[in-house]
GUNUKE-824095 format. One record per atom (N, C-alpha, C, O, CB): x, y, z. Coordinates in pm, whole numbers, padded with zeros to 5 digits, always signed. Each point is the difference from the previous one (the first is absolute). Glycine has a CB too. Example, Ala and Ser with C-alpha at 12.3 -4.5 7.8 and 13.67 -1.06 7.14 Angstrom:
+01319-00569+00780-00089+00119+00000+00090+00120+00000+00104-00002+00066-00293-00115+00059+00154+00222-00197+00082+00119+00006-00077+00109+00073+00051+00111+00017+00067-00174-00232
END
This chain:
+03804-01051-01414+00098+00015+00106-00034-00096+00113-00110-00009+00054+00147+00252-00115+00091-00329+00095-00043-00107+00149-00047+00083+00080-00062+00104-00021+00231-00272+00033-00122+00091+00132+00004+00012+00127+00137+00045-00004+00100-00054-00048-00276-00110+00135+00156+00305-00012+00108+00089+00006+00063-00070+00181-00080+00001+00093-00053+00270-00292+00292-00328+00224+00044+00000+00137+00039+00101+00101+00115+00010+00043-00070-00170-00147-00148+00237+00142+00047+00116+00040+00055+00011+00176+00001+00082+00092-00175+00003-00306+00216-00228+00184+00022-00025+00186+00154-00050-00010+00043-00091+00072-00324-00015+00032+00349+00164-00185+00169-00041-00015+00095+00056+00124+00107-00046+00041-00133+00067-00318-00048+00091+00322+00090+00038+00127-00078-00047+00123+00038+00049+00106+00070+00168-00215-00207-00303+00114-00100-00057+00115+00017-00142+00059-00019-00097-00073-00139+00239-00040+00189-00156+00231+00055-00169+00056-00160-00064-00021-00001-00121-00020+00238+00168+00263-00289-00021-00242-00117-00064+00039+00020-00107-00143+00028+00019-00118-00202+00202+00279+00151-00307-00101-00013-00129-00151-00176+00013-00044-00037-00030-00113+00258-00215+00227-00281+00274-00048-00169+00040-00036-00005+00098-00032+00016+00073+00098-00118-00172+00027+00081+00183-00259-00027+00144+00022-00097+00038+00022-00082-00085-00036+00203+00118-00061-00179+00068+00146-00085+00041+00100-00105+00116-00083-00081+00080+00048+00283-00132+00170-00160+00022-00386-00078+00076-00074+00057-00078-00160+00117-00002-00040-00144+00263+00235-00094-00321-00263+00045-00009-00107-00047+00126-00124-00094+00079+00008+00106-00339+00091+00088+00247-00208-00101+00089-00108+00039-00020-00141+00118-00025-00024-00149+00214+00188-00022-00185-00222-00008-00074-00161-00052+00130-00073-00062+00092+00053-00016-00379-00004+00114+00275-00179-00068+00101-00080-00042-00060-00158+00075+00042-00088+00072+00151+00236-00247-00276-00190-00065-00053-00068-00085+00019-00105-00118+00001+00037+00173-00054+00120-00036+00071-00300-00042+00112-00113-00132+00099+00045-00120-00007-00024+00205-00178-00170+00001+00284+00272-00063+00122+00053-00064-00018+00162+00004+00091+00083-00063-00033-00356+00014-00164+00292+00034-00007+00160+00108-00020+00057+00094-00070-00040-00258+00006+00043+00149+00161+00149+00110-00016+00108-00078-00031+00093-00090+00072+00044+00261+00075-00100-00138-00267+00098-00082-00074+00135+00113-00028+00100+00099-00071-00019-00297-00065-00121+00165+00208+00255+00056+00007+00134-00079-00120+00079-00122-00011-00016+00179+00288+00007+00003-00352+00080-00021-00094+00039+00062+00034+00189+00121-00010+00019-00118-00133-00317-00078+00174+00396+00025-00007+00180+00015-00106-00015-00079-00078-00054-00042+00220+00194+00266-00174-00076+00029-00153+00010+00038-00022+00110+00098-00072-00018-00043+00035-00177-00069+00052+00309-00003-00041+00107-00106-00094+00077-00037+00042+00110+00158+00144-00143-00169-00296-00007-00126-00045+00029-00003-00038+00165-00094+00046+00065+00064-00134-00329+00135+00003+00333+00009-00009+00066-00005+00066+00147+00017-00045+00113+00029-00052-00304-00081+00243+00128+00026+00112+00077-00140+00094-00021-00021+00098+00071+00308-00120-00102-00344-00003-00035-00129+00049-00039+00031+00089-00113-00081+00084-00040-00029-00102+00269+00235+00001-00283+00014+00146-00096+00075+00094+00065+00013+00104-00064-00229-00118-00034+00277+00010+00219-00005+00146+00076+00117+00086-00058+00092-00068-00044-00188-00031+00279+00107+00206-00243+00093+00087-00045+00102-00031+00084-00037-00009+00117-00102+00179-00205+00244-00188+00071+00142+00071+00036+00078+00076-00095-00034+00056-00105+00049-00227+00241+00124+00159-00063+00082+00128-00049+00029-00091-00156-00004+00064-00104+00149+00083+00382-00124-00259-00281+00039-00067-00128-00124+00002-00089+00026+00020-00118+00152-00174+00230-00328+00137-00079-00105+00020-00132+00028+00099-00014+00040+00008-00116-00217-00118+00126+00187+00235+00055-00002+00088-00016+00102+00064-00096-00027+00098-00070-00086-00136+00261+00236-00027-00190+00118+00047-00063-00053-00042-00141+00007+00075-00097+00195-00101+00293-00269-00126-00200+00007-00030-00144-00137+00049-00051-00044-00052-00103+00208-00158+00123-00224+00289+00031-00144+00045-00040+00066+00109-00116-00014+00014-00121-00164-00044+00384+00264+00105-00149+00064+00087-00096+00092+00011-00099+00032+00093-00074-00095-00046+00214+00105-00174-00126+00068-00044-00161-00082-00050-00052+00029+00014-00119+00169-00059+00150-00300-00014-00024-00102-00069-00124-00065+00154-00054-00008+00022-00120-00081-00313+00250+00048+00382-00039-00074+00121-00067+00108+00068-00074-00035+00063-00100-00148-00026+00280+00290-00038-00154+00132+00109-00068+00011-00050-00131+00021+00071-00099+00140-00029+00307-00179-00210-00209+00015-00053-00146-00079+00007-00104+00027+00016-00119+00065-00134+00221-00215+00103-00035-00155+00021-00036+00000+00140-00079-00033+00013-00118-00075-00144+00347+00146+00217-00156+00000+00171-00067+00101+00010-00128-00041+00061-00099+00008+00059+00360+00189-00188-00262+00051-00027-00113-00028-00048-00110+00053+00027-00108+00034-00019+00231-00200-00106-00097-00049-00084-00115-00101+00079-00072-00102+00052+00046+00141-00269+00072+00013+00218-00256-00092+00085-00064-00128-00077-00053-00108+00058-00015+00308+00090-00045-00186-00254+00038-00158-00123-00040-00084-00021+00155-00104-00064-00022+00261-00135-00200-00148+00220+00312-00083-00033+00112-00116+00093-00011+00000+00123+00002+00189-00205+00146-00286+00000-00159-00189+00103-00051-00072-00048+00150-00095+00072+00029+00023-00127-00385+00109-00073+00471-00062+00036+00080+00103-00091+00106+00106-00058-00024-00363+00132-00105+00163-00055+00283+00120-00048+00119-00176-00096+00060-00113+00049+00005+00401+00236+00087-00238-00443-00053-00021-00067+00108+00094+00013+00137+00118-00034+00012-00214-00099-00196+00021+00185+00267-00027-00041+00116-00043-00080+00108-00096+00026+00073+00119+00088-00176+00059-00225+00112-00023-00152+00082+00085-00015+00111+00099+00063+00037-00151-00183-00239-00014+00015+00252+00041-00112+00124-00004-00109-00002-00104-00066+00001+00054+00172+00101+00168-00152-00106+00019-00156+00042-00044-00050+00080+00025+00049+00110+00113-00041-00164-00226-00130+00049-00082-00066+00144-00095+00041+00039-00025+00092-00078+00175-00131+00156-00264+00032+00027-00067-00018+00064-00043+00168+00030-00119+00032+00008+00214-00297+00052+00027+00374-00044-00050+00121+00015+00048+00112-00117+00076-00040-00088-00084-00035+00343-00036+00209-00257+00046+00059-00054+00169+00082+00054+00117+00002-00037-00397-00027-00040+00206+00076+00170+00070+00041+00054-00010+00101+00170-00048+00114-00007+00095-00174-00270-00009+00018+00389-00056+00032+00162+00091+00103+00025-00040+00061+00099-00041-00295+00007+00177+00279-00145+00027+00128-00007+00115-00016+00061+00048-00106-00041-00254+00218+00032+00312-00034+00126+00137+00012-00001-00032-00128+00075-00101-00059+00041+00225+00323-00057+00074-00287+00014-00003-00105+00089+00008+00001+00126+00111+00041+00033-00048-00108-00181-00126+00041+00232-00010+00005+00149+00141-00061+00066+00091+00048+00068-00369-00077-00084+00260-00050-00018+00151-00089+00035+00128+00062-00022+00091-00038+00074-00201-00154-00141+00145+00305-00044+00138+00070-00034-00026+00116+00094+00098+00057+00046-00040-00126-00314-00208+00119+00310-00037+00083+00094+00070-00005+00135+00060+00095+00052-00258-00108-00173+00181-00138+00185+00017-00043+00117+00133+00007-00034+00021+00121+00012-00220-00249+00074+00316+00072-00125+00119+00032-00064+00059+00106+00019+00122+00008+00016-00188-00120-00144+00003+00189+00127+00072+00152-00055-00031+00096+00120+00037+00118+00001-00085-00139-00286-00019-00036+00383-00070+00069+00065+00052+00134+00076-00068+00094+00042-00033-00312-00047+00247+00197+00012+00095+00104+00066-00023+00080-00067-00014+00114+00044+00174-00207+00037-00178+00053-00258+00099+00121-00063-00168+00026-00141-00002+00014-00122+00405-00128+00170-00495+00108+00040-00168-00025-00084+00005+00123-00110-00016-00009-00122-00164-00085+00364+00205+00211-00165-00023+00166-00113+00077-00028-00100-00037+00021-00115+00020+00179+00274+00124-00247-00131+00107+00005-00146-00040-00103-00080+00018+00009-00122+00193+00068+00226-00274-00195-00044+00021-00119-00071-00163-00006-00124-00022-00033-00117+00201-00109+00383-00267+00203-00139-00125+00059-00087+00030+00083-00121-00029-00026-00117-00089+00035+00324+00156+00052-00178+00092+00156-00148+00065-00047-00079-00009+00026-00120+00074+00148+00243+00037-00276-00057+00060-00104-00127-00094-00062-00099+00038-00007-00117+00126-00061+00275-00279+00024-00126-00081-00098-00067-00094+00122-00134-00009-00009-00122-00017-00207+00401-00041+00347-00154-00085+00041-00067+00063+00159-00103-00060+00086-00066-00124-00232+00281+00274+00132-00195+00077+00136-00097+00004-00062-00082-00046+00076-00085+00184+00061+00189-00101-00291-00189+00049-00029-00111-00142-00070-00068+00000-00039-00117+00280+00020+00204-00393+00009-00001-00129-00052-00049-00037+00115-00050-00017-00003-00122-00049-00178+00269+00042+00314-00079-00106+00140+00010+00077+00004-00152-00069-00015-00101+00015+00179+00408+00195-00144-00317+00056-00005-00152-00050-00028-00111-00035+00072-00094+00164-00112+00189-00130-00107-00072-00039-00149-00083-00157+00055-00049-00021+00019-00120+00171-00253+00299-00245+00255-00088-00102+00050+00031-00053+00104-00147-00081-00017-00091+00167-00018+00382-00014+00117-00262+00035+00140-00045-00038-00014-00173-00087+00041-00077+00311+00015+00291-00081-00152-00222+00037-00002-00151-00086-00064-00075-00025+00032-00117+00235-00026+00162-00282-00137+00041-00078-00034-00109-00122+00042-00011-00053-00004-00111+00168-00154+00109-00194+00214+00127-00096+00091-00045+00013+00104-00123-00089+00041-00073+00053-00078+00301+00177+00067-00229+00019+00133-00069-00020-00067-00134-00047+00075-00085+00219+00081+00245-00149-00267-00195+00018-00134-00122-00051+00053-00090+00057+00036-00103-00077-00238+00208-00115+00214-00074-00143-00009-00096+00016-00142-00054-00023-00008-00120-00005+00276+00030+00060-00377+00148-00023-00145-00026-00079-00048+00091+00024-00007+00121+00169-00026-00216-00311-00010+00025-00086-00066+00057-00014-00131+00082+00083-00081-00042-00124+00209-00112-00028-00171+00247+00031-00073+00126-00083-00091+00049-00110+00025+00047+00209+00143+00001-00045-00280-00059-00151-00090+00062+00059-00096+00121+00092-00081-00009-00239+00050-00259+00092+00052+00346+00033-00069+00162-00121-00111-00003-00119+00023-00018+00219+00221+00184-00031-00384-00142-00059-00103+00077-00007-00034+00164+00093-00006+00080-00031-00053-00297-00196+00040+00237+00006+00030+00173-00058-00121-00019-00093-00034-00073+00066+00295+00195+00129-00355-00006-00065-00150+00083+00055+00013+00147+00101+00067+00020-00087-00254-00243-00095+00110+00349+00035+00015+00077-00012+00092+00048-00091+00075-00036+00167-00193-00014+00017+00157+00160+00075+00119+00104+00037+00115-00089+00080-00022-00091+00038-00150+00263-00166+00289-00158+00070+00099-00056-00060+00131+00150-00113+00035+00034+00116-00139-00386+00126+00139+00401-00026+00106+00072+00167+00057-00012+00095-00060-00049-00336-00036+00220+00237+00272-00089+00108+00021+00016+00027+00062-00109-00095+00054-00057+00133-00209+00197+00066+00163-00185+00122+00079-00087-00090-00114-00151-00039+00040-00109+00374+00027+00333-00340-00190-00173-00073-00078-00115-00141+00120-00075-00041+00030-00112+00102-00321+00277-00083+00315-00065-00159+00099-00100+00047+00108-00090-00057+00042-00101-00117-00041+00309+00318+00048-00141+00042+00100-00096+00040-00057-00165-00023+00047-00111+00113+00079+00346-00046-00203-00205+00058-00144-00133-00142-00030-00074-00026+00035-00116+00239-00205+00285-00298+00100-00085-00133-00007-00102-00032+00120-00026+00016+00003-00122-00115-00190+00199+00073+00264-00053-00068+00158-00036+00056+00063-00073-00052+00110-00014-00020-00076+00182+00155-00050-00225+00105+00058-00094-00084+00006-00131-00029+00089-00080+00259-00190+00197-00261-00054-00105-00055-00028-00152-00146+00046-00038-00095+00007+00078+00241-00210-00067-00145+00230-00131-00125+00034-00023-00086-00080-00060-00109+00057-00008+00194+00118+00012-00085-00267-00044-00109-00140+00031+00019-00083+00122+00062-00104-00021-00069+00072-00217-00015+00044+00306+00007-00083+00128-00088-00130+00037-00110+00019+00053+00170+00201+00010-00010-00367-00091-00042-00115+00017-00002-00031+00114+00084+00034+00083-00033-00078-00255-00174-00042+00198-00006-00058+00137-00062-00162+00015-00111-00044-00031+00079+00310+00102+00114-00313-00028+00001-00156+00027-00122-00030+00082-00012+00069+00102+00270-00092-00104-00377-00094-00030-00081+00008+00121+00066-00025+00149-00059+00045+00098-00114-00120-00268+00296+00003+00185+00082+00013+00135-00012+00136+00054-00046+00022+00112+00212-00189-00184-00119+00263-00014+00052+00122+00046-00041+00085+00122-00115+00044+00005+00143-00058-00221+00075+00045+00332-00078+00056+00110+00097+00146+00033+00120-00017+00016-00230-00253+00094+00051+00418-00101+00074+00077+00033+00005+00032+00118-00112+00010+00049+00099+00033-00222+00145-00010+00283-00035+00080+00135+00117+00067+00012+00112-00051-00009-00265-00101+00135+00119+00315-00096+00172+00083-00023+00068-00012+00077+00109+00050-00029-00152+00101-00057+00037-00225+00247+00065-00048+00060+00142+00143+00120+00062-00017+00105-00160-00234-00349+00084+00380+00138+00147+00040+00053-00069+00083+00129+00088+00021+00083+00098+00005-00339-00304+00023+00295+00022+00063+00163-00028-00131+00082+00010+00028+00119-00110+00247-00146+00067-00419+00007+00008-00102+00051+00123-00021+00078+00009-00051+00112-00154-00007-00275+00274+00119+00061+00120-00013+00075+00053+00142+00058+00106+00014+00062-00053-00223-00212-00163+00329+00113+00057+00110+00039+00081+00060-00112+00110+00046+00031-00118-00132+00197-00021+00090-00326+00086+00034-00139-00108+00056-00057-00114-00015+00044+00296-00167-00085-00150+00248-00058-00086+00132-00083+00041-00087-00142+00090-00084-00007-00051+00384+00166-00119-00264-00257-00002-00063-00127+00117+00042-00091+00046+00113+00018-00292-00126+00007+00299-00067-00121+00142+00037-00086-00067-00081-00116-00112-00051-00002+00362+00067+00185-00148-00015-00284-00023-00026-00153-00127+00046-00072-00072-00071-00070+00203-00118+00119-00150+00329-00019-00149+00035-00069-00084-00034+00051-00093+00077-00023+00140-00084-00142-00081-00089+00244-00129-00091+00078-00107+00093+00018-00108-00010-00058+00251-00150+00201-00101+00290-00028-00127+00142-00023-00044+00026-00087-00121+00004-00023+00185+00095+00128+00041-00069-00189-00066+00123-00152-00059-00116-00089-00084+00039-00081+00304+00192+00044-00194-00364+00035-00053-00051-00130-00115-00060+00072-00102-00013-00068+00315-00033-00101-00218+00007+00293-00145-00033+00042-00107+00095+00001-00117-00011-00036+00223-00127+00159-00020+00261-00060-00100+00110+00007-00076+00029-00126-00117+00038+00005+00259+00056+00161-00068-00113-00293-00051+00042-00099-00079-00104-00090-00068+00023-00100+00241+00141+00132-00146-00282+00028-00152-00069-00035-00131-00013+00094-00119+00001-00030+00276-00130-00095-00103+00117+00232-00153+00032+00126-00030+00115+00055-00102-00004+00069+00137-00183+00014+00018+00289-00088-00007+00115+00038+00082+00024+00126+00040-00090+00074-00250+00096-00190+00230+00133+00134+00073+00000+00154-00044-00067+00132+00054-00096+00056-00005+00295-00144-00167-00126+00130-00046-00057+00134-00010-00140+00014+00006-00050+00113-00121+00238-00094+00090-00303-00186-00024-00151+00029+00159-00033+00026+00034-00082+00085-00275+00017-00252+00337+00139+00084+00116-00079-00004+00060+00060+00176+00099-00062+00039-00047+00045-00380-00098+00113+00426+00054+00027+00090-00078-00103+00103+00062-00069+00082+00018+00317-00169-00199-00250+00075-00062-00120+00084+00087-00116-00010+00035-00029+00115-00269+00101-00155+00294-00165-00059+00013-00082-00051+00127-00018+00058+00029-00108+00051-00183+00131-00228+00235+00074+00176+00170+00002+00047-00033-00008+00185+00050-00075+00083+00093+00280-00333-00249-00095+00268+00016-00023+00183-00090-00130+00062+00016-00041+00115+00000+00329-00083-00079-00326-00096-00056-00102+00043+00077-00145-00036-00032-00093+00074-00177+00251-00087+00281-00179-00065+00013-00116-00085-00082-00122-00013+00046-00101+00052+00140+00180-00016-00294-00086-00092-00104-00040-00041+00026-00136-00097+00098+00022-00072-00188+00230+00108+00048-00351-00053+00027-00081-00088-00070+00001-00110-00119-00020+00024+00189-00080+00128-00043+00117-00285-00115+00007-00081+00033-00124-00109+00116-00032-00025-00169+00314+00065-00042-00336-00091-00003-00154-00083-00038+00074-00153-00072+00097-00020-00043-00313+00243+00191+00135-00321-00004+00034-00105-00198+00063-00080-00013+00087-00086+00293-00284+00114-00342+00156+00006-00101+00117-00009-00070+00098+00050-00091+00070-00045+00102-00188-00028+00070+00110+00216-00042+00144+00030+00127+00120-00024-00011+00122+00013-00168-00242+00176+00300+00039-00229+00088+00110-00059-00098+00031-00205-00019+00111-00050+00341-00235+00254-00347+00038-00245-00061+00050-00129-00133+00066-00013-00043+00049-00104+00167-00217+00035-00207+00165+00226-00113+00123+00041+00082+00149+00009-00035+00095-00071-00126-00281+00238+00241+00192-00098+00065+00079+00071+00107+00053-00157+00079+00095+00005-00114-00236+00306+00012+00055-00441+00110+00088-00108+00133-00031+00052+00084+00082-00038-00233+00133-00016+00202-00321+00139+00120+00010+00020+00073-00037-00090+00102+00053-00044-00145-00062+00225-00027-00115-00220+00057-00103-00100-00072+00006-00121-00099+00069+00029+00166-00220+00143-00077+00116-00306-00088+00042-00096-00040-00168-00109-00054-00007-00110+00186+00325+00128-00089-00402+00051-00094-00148-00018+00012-00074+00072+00052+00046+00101-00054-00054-00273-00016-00078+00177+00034-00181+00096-00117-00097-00141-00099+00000-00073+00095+00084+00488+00133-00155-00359+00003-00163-00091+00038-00087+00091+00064+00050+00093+00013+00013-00320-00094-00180+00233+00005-00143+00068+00143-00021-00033+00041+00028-00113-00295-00134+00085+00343+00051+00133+00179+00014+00027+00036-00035-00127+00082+00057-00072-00031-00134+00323-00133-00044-00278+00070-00080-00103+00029+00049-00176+00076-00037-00089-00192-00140+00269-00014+00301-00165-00032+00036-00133+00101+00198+00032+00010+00088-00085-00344-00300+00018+00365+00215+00152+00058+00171+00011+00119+00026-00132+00003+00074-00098-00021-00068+00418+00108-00108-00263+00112+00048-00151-00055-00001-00090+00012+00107-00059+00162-00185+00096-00243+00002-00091-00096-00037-00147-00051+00141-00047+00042+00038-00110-00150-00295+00191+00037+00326-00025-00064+00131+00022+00102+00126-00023+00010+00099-00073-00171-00224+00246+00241+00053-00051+00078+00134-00038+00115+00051-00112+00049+00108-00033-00105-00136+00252+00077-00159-00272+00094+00037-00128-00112+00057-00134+00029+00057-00105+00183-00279+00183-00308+00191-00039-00103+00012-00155-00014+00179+00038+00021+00063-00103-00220-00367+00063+00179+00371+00127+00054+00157+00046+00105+00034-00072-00012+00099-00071-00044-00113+00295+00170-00052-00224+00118+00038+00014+00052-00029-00188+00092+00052-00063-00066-00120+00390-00107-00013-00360-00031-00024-00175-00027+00137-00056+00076+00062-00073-00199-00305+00087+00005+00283+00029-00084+00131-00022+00076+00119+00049-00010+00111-00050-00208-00235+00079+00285+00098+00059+00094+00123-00005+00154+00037-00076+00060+00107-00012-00189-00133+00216+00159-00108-00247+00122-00037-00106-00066+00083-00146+00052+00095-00058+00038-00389+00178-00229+00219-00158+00008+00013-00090-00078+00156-00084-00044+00030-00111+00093-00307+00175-00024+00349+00090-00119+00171-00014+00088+00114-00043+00119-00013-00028-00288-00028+00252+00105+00148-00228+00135+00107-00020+00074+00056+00085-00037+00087+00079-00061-00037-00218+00218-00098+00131+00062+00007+00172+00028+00140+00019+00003+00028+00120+00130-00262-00102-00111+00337-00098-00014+00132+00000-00096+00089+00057+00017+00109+00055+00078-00176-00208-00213-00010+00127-00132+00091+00035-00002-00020+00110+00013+00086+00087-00147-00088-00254+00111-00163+00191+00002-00059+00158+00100+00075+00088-00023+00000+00121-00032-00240-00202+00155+00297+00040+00103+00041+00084-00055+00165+00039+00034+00069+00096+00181-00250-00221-00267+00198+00063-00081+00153+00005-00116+00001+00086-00030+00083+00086+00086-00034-00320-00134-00183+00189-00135+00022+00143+00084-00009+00132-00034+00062+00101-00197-00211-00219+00389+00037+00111-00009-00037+00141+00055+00187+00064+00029+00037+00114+00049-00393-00136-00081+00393-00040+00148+00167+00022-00118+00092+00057-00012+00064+00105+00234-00048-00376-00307-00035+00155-00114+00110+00045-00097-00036+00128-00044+00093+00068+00036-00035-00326-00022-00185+00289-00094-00015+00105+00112-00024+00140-00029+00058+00104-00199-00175-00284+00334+00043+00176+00072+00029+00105+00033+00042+00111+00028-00043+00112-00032+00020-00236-00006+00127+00062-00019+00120+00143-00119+00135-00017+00007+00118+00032+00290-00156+00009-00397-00037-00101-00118+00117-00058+00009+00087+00110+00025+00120-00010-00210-00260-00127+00164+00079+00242-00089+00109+00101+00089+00005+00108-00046-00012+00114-00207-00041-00164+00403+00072+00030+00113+00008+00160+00052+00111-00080-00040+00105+00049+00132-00372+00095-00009+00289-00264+00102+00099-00041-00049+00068-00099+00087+00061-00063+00087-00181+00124-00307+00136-00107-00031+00083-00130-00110+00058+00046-00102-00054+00044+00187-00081-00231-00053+00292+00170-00148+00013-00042-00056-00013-00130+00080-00052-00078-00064+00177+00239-00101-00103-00200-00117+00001-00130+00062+00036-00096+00028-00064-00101-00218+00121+00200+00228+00105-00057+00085+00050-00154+00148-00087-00044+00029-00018-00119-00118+00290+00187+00139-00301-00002+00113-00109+00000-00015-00107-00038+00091-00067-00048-00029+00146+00185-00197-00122-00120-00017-00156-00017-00010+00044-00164+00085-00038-00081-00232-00104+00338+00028+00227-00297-00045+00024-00114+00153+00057-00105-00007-00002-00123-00278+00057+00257+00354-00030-00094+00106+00062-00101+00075-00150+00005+00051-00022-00110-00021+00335+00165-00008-00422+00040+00021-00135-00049-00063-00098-00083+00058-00060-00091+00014+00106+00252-00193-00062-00129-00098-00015-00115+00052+00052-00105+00074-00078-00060-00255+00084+00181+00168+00122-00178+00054+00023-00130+00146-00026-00018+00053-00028-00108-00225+00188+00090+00215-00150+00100+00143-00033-00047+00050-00120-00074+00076-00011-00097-00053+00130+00276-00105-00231-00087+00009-00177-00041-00126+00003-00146+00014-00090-00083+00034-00053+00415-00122+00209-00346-00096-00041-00093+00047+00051-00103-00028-00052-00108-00150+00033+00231+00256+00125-00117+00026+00039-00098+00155-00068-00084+00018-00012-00122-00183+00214+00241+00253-00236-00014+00088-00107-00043-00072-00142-00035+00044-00055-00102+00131+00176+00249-00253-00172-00095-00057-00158-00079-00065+00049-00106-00055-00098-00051+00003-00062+00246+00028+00253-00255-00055+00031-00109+00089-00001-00119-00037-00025-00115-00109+00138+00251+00249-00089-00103+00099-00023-00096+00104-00115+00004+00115+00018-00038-00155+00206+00029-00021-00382+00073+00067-00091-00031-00094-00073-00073-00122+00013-00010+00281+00002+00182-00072-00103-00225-00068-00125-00068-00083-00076+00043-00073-00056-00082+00223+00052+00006-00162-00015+00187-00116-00086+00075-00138+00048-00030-00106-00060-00019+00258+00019+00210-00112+00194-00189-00152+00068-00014-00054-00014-00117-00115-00036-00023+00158+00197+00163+00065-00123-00244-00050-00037-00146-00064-00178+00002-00109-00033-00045+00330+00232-00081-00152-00262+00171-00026-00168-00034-00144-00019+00065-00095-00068-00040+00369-00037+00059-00257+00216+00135-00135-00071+00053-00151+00083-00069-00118-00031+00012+00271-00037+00253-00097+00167-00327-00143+00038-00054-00045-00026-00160-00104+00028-00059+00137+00154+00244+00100-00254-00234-00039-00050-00123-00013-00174+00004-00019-00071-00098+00142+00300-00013-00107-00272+00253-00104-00138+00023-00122+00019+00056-00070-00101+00004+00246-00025+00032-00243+00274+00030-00131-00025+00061-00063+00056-00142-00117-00039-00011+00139+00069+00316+00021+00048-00415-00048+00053-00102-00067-00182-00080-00111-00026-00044+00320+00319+00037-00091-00377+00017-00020-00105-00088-00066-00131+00038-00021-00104-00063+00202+00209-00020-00206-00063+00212-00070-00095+00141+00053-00142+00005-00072-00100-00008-00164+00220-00008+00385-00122+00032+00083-00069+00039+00083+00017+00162-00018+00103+00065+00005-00110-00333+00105-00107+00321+00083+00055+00106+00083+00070-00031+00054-00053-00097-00083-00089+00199+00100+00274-00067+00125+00010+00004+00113-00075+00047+00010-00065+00104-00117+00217-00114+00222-00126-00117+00114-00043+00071+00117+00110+00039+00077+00058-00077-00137-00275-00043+00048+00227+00255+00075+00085-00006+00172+00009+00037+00023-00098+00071-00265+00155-00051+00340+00005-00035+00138+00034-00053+00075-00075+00183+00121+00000+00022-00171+00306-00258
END
């Protein structure tokens, strides 16, 4: 499948988000370079048509997460801010009701996720990297959350998915202070989970994204379900009656048969 045009009702002659879907990758592409990446109401619109399409497609086994240029992504745009400024509550709600959505669904995916971080990534941007669950980091890469800087409280997940890799009190330090942190002290800190030299990051992250094409996208879809939200919406007995629930369904697909009659024969699996 090409490059899907999902900017037919959009003046902009640049679209402001590309996305492709490529035998089993869907790579989202922040295309706003000029701008640092920054969200507006138009990435935003097409974020959510690239994920709506993404969920239709029944061959998609994993999602890139990129930026065009120099950053990942610095978070809303300040400039549609200043813009709007009369009319800020609505224009904020416009942006973040159809993200928190967007948000929503593909967590709910169980498709697995790999975010490339270069540059600038703060803002509504951390919620975008944090999504994913391999998280790349460019030696450029610099994080700062930037939003009580302007007097704004965090949106696109930015709390809950930071919180839940640094813990509460670091990710609350982190939001009131806005702190700058450089790509290895976000991978001390677990923010990020490698760094590679700029030039070598895609390289890395498609050979990820190989290994996740070619795994059992079933099972994988089960760790991402079960660890998710381990410790916000389940307790124990809940978690444990999911556990059986998923183990006991991959037990009766083919993958399971294939993969235990290639470790029986000490070969790779191939799996379905």
């Amino acid at each position: 499948m090409g490059t899907l045009d999902l900017n037919n009702n959009h003046h902009s002659d640049i679209k402001a988000l590309h996305f492709s879907i490529n035998a089993g990758i869907a790579t989202i592409t922040l295309n706003r370079a000029d701008h640092g990446n920054a969200l507006n109401l138009d990435m935003v619109t097409l974020f959510a048509d690239a994920i709506n399409e993404i969920l239709n497609t029944a061959s998609v086994r994993a999602i890139l997460l990129t930026g065009a240029g120099k950053n990942f992504c610095v978070g809303g745009d300040i400039r549609a801010f200043i813009e709007e400024q009369a009319n800020l509550p609505a224009y904020v709600d416009s942006l973040v009701t159809p993200l928190n959505n967007t948000i929503l669904k593909l967590t709910d995916s169980g498709i697995p996720i790999v975010s490339t971080l270069n540059g600038a990534v703060g803002g509504a941007g951390i919620g975008l990297a944090l999504l994913a669950d391999f998280v790349l980091a460019a030696e450029s890469m610099k994080l700062r959350c930037g939003y009580t800087a302007i007097g704004l409280s965090p949106d696109a997940g930015s709390s809950w998915l930071l919180a839940n890799r640094v813990g509460v009190y670091k990710a609350k330090q982190l939001f009131i202070s806005n702190t700058t942190l450089d790509a290895q002290m976000c991978l001390r800190l677990g923010i990020v989970d490698e760094i590679y030299p700029d030039s070598e990051l895609m390289t890395q992250a498609h050979a990820l994204l190989k290994m996740l094409q070619n795994g059992p996208s079933k099972a994988i879809s089960r760790v991402k379900r079960l660890l998710d939200h381990t410790f916000t919406q389940r307790t124990l007995e809940n978690h444990l009656a999911q556990e059986r629930r998923f183990i006991i369904e991959s037990a009766g697909e083919e993958d399971v048969q294939e993969g235990i009659f290639a470790f029986t024969q000490k070969r790779k699996a191939s799996f379905s």
